[in-house]
N, C-alpha and C positions, 0 to 999 in steps of 0.2 A: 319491634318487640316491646311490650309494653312493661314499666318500670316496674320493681316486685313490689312497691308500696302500693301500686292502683289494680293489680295482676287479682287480689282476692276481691275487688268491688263487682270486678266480671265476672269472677267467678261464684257470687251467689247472684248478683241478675241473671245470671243462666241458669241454673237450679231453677232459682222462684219461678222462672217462667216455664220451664220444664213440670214442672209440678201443676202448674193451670192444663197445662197441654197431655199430660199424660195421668189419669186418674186412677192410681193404683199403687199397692204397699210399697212399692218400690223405689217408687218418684216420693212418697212421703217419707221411707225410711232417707233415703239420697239427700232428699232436701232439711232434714233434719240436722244429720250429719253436716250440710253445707249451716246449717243455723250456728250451729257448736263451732265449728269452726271462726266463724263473721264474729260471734260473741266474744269470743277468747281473743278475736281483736279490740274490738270493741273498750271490753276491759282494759287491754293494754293501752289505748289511749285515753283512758278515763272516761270515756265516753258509755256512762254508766246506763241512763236513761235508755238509749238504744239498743245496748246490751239485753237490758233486762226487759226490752217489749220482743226481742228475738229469740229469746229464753221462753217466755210464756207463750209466744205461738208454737215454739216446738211443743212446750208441752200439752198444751192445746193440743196439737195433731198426735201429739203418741198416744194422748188416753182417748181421742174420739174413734183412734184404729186401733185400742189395743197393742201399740206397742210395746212391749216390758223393757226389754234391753233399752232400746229408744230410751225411755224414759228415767230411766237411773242413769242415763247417761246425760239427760236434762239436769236434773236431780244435780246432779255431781257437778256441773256445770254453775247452777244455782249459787252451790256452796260455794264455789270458787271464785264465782264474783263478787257476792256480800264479804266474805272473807279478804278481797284485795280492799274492796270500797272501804272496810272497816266497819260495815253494820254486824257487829255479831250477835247481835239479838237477833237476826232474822237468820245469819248463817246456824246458829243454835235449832230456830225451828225448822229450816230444813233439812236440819241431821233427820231430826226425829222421823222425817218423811221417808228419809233414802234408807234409816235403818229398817224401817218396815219393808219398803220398796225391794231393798235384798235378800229380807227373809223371804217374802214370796216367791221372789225365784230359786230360793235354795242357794242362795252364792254367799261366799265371802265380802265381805264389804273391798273393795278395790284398795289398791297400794294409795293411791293421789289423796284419797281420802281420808286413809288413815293418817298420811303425812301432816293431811288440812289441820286433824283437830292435832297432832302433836306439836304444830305452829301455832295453835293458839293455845295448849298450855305454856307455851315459851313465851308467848305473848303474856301471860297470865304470872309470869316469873314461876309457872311450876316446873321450875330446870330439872329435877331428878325424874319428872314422871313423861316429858319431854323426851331429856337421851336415852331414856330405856326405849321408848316405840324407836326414835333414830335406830338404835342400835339392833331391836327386832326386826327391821325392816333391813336395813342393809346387809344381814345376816342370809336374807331371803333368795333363791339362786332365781326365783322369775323375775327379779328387777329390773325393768330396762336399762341399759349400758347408758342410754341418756340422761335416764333422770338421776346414776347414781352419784356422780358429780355434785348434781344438786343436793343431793342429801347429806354426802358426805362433809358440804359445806357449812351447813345450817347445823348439822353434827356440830362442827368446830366450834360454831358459835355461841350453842349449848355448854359445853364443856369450858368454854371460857368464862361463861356466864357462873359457872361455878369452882371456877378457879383452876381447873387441870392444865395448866401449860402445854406439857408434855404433850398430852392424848389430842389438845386441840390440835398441837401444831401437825400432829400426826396424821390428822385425818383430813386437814386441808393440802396438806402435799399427796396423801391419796384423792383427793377432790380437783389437786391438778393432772396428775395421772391420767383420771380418766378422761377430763376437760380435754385433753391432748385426742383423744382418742375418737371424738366425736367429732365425723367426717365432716358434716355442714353444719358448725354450731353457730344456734340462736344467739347473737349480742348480747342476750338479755341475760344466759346462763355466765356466760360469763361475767359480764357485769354486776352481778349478785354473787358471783363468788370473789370478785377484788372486794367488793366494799366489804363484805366478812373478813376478808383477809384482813383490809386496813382497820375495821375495827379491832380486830384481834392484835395488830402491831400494836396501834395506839395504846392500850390497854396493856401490855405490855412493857411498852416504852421504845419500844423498837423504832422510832421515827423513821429513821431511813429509807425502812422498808413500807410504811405508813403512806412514804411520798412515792415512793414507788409504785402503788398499790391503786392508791388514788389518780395518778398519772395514767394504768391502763385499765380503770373504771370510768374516766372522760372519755378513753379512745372509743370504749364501748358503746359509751351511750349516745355519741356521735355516729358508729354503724346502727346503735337502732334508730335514734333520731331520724336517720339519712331515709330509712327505709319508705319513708310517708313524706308524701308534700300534701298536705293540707295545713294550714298551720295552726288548729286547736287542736290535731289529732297530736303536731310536732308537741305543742306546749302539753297535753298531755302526759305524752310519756317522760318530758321533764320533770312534770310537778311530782312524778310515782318516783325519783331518785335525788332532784337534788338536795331537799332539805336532811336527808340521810349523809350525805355526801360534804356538806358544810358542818352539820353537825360533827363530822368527824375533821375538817379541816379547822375547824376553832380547839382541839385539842392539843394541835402539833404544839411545838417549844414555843413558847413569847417573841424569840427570835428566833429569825432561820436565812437562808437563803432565797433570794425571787424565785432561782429555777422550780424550786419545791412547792409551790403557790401557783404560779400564772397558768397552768393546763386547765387547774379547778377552777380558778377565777374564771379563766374563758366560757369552759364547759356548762357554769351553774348561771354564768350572766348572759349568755345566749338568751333570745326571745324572740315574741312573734315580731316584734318593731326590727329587729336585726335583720329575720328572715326573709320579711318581707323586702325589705332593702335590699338584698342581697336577689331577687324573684326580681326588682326594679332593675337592677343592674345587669342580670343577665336578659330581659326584654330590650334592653337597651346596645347590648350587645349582638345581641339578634336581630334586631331592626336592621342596623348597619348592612347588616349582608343580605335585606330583603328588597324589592321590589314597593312601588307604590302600593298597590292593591293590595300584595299580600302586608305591608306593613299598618295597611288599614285593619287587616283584618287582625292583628294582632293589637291595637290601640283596644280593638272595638272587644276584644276576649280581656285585656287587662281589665278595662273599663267593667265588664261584668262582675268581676271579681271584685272589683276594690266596692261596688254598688250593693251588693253581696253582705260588704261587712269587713272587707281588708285591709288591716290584719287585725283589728279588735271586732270579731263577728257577737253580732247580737246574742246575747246565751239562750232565748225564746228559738232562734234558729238553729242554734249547736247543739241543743234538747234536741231537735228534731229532724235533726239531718241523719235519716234514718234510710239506708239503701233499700232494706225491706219493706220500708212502708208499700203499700200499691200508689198510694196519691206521692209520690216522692218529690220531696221539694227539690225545684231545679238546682242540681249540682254543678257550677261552673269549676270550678277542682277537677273533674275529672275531664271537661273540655280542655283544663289546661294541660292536665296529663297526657290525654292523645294529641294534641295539638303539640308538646314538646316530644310525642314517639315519634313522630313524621318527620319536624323542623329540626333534631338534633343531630338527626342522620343524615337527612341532607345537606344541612350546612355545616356540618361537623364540629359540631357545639357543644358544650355539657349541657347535666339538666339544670333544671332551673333554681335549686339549691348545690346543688354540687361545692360551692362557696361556702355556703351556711355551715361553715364548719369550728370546734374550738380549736383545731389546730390555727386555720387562719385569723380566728380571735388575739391567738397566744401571739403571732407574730406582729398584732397590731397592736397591743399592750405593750410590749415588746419596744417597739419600734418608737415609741409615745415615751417612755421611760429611756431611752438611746436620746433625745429629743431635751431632754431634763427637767419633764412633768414629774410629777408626782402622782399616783395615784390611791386613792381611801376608797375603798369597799367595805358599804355598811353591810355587817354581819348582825344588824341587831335582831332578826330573829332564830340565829344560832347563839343562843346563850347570850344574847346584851354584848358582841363583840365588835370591833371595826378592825380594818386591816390594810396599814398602810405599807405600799411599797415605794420603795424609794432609792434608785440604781441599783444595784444588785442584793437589794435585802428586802426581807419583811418584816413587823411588830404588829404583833396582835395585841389592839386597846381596847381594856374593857372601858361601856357605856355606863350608863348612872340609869338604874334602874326605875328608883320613885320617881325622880325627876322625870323623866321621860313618860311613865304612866301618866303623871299628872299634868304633862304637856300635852299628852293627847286626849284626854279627857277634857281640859278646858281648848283643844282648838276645836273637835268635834261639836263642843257646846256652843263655841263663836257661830261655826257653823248653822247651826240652828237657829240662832237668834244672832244674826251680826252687830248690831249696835252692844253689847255685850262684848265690850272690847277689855274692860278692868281685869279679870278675870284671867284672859289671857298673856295680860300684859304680867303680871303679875309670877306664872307658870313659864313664862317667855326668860325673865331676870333670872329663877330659878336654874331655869333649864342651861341654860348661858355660863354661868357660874361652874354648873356640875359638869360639862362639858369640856369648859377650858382646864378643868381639875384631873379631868379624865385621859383628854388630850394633848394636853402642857408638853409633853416632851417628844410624841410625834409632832406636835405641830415647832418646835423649838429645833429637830429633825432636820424638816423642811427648810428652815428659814436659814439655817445655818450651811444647808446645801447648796440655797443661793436655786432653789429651784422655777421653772420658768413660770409653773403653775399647779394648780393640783386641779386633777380630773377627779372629781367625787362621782360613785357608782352607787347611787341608792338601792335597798333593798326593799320589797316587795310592799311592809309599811310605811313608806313612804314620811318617815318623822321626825327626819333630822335636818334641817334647813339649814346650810353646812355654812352659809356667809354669819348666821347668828353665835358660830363661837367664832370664825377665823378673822372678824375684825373688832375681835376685840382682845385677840391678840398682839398686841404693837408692831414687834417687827415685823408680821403678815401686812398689816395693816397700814404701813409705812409704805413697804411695796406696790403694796395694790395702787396708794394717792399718786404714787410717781409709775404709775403706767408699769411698772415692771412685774407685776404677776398677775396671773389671771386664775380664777375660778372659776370651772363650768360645773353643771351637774348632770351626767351624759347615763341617758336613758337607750342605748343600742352599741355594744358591740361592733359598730361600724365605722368605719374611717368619715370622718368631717372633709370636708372640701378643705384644701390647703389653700385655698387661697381667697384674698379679699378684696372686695372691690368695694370701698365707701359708698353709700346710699346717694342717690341720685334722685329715684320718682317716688315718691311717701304717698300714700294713701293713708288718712285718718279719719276713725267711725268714731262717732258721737250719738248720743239722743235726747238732744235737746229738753224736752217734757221734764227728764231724770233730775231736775233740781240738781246739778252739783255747779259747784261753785267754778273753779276752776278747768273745768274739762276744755273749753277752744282755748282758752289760756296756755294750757298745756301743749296743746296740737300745736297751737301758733309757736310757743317757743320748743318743740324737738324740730317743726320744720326749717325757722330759724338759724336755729345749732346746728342743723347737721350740713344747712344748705342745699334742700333738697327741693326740688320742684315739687309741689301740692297739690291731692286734693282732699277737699274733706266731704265727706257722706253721712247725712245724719237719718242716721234709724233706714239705709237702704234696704231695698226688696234685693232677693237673691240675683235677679240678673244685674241691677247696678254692680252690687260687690263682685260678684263673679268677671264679669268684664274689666273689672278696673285691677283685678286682682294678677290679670293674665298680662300686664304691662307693669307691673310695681315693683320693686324691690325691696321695698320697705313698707308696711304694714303695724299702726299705730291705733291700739283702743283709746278711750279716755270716754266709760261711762260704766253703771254698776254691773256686777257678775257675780252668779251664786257659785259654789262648788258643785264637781261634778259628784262630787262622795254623797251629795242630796238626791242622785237620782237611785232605781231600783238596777237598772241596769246601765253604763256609761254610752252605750250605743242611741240612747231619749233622751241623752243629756243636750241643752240647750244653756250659752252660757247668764241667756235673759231671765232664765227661771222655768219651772215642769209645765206652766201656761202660756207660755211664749213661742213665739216662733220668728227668731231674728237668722241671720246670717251664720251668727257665730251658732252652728249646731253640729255637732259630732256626727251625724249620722253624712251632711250634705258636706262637712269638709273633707269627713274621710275620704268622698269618691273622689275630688278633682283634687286637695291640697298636692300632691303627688305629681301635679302636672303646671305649677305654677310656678314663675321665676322669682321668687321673694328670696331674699338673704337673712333679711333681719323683720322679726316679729317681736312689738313691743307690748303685750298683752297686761296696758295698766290700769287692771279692775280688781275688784278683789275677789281670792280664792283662782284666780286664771292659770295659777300654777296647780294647785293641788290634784293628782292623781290617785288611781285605786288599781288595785287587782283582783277587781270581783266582775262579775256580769251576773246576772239573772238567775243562774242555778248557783253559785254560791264563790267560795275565795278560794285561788290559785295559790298553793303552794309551789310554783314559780314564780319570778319576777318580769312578771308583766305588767308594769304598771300605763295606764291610759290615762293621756289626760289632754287637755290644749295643748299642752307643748308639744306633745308626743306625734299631734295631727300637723302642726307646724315645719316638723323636722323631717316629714315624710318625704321633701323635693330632696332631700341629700345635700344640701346648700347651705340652709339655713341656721342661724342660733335665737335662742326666743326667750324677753326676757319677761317675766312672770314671778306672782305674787304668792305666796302659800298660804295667807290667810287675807283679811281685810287690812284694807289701808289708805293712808290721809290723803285726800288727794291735795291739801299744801302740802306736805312732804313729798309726794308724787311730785308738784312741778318745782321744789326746787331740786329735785333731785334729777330730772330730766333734762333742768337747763343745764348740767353740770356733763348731764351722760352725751347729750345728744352733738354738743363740739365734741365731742374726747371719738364718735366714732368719723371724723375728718381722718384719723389717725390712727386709730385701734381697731381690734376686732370688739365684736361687743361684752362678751366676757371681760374685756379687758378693761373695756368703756364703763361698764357697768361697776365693776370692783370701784374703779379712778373713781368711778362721780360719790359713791357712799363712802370710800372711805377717806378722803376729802371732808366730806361736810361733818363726820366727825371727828376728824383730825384738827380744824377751824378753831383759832380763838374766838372770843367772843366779838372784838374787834373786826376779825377779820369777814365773820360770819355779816358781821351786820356790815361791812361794806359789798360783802356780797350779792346778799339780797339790793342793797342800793343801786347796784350797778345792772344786775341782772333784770331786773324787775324797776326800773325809776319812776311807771308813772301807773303801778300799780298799788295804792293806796290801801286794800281792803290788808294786801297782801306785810306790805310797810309797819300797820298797825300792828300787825298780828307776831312782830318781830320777836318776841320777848318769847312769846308759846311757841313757835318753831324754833327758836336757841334752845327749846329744854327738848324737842320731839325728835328733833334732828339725831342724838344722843341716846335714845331709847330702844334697846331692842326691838320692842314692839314694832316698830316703824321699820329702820334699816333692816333687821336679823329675817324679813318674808321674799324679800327679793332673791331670788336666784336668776342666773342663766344656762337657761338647757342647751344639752348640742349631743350631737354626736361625737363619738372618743377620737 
């Protein structure tokens, strides 16, 4: 039996082709209907572009047959989508269409319709002119029993919007009523009626109930989530709830409880990088109980998929992954989906998200905080907030506003012109300041917890570069020098490998031509440091790297890199520039990084950390951010350490010779924190016998002692380095 997420992709291939084969009002009313249907998916996974060329073929065929009904029911359809999308200037002019449309048949305009424009005066803040069509309409005895729930709820939300306590609360206990009442209800209806409820507690003041609320709005969107394994259709219907959903969890108290937090933490930090992990782990689980052949044959379907685009799929593809098309671009999703109807029954397996859950998020949060991490979740696009959890509590810290615009405005401009480093250096000291001001007493929290580390969860703007306020916090900073805490910045929902195995075979890429000063300097000493057997590759063709890649553990840049936020969409991105074509490229790591034995990725160029949440048709309102790192951590093994903007490559090597001993001993998080905040913890004394000892018969470097004691010290420099991982 085939999954309900893939059940409606067959069900319009069989129409459409039904409709070539049988040429008559019937098969084009049939197939119409099957249109409306595929679109009103379509929409729900944002997948707008598809939507709206399945929409204009229906209405194509109803006005080339004469359809009328058909076509107000195009029409209505039309409205419904520009209306989710948010274009209401086009939902405006196809009112105008469907009001004509219904006078010529002599009908009333439909109920979904009227409800459409009484959401958008609500949208419009016209609350009173809003709950009067609510209340017209719900008065109505042709309502469906389905949709009245939904109305009654958006009712509520009205009425709070204009202050009536009372009648809201009244109308959402009848909007559960019916909710109860609806034998197979859509996730979605419900899930739209908690977040009104929680916004209506919040608003209120009612917290309790607020967490309550939001707790069975994750569970929801977890059964819709579930319903789809493709993962932009997943990411999708995230982006249409979570920022509604944080929005309202940055309202609860300043403090509170973990338990009240960690389901929506789970729920909203979910992503395609998770998902896909989590598709990794059950092929793997699968394997086990296969045969050779058929274990090929599944190598060889992953292998399609991740070629595909998995799990950051090109947005020129996701524009176009259109079932209806007739030229249909090959869909391996759906080979996966039949290939898991067959394999999960006979080996008696779940499917291949079944895992990708925020339950099982919560218990790995959970289980990390049991552990005596810390964890900080930026909320800074829900109102400029952060949100640290720390054993069984939360604090919500506000961010610093100017300062942060003005950090990204001059690292954007780095971006563009790298050598333009003042600029940012300058926005960088700023930012630094407003941050420790902001977070002085979570981060004082922390240190007084004695915690093991903190797992920082970035959000979707990717702006906060979390090592540039936490060592320049002392007691963090103290820690870190003596090996005892670590900081990752964890891009997936997913469990890290527990365990470590110090670096052994190092592979390190160079390119000679690139005039930099110190880059085999570099290679020579992290290979040195870490004691690992060598090789180094300069400027390799893809099958050197690749082969050398399949025996390494360790994996060391040392030459220039542009940001991937310079490319149109991150799937083109190459880290040598939009005219290049080197190894390091997004498109060629995504297929095999996933199958390579590396632990440790030290990606020391600049910009090698910076990620985005955009591709080709435009910005995800989820947190999907893509970057090098993000392709790095795809083996489930791995930690990666990387730069957020440009940087020295003297501060690079002595900051390497510091890191690259410290991983004989630590993870790299841990190695990484030790060797920075070390070299700014260093008297001057000490600093210069360091360089003496580290470096003695490197003169250019000796000279240069006086400008690395002041660079050593500079945000600019230390505050770009992070280490990615998984949580």
């Amino acid at each position: 039996m085939e999954h309900p997420g893939q059940y409606w992709i067959g069900t319009l291939r069989f129409s459409w082709s039904r409709l070539h084969r049988h040429q008559h009002a019937d098969a084009f009313g049939d197939a119409i209907q099957t249109m409306l249907v595929s679109a009103s998916l379509f929409t729900d996974f944002r997948a707008f572009q598809t939507a709206y060329r399945t929409l204009v073929e229906a209405e194509r065929l109803a006005r080339e047959h004469h359809l009328a009904k058909e076509l107000t029911e195009v029409l209505m359809a039309l409205h419904s989508t520009s209306m989710i999308e948010g274009d209401l200037a086009y939902a405006d002019r196809v009112w105008e269409g469907l009001s004509e449309a219904f006078e010529q048949l002599g009908q009333p305009i439909p109920t979904p319709i009227i409800l459409n424009r009484a959401t958008r005066r609500f949208w419009d803040d016209q609350f009173e002119s809003a709950r009067q069509t609510f209340e017209e309409v719900i008065a109505r005895d042709d309502l469906p029993e389905t949709m009245r729930a939904g109305v009654l709820s958006t009712l509520s939300a009205c009425l709070r919007e204009l202050g009536d306590r009372t009648s809201s609360d009244q109308r959402m206990t009848q909007a559960r009523v019916f909710m109860e009442k609806i034998p197979t209800m859509d996730p979605e209806l419900g899930l739209e009626l908690e977040l009104i409820a929680a916004k209506n507690a919040v608003t209120w003041g009612d917290f309790p109930e607020a967490c309550d609320c939001l707790r069975r709005a994750i569970s929801r969107l977890d059964d819709t989530v579930n319903l789809v394994e493709k993962l932009h259709y997943r990411r999708g219907l995230r982006e249409r709830f979570i920022p509604r959903i944080e929005n309202i969890l940055v309202r609860l108290p300043r403090t509170g409880n973990a338990s009240d937090v960690l389901a929506v933490i789970a729920g909203t930090r979910s992503n395609r990088l998770s998902d896909w992990l989590h598709f990794l782990s059950w092929t793997r689980r699968l394997k086990s109980k296969l045969t050779g052949s058929e274990a090929d044959e599944l190598d060889k379907l992953v292998f399609t998929v991740a070629n595909q685009g998995a799990p950051h799929l090109m947005g020129f593809l996701e524009k176009y992954d259109d079932p209806m098309a007739e030229n249909m671009l090959p869909d391996p999703w759906r080979k996966v989906a039949e290939y898991a109807d067959r394999m999960c029954e006979l080996h008696d397996i779940d499917r291949p998200f079944e895992r990708a859950t925020a339950a099982k998020a919560q218990l790995l949060i959970q289980g990390r905080l049991d552990e005596g991490y810390a964890v900080l979740v930026n909320l800074l696009t829900a109102d400029k907030k952060a949100l640290l959890i720390v054993g069984d509590r939360y604090t919500l810290c506000d961010l610093p506003e100017s300062e942060t615009v003005a950090f990204a405005v001059a690292l954007y401009n780095q971006r563009q012109s790298p050598n333009q480093s003042k600029p940012l250096a300058i926005a960088a000291n700023a930012y630094q300041a407003a941050l420790l001001t902001s977070l002085k007493d979570a981060l004082d929290e922390v240190a007084e917890k004695n915690c093991r580390g903190l797992l920082f969860v970035p959000d979707r703007m990717d702006l906060t570069p979390i090592n540039l306020v936490l060592l320049c916090h002392e007691p963090t900073r103290k820690r870190m020098a003596a090996g005892l805490f670590s900081v990752s910045t964890c891009l997936a929902l997913y469990p890290a490998d527990d365990t470590y195995v110090p670096p052994k075979v190092a592979l390190g890429i160079l390119e000679e031509e690139s005039g930099l000063t110190y880059d085999q300097t570099d290679l020579k000493a992290f290979f040195k440091g870490s004691g690992t057997c060598a090789t180094i590759l300069n400027k390799p063709n893809w099958e050197e790297f690749s082969s050398q890649m399949e025996k390494t553990d360790t994996l060391v840049l040392a030459h220039h890199g542009m940001s991937i936020g310079m490319f149109t969409d991150p799937a083109f991105a190459d880290m040598g520039g939009p005219h290049q074509h080197t190894v390091m490229s997004v498109s060629r790591l995504q297929e095999v990084a996933y199958r390579w034995p590396h632990r440790v990725a030290v990606l020391g160029t600049c910009h090698s950390g910076g990620s985005v949440n955009h591709n080709f048709q435009g910005k995800f309102k989820s947190h999907d951010l893509m970057g090098f790192p993000s392709l790095f951590l795809l083996n489930g093994k791995a930690e990666v350490v990387a730069s957020s903007w440009a940087i020295m490559d003297r501060f690079n090597l002595v900051f390497t010779a510091l890191f690259a001993p410290a991983l004989r001993d630590m993870r790299p998080a841990a190695a990484a924190g030790h060797a920075l905040a070390s070299l700014i913890g260093m008297s001057d004394d000490e600093f210069t016998a360091y360089l003496s000892s580290a470096f003695p018969e490197d003169h250019r470097l000796l000279q240069a002692a006086n400008q690395l004691n002041v660079l050593r010290r500079q945000p600019y420099c230390y505050g770009a380095y992070q280490t990615y991982t998984l949580l």
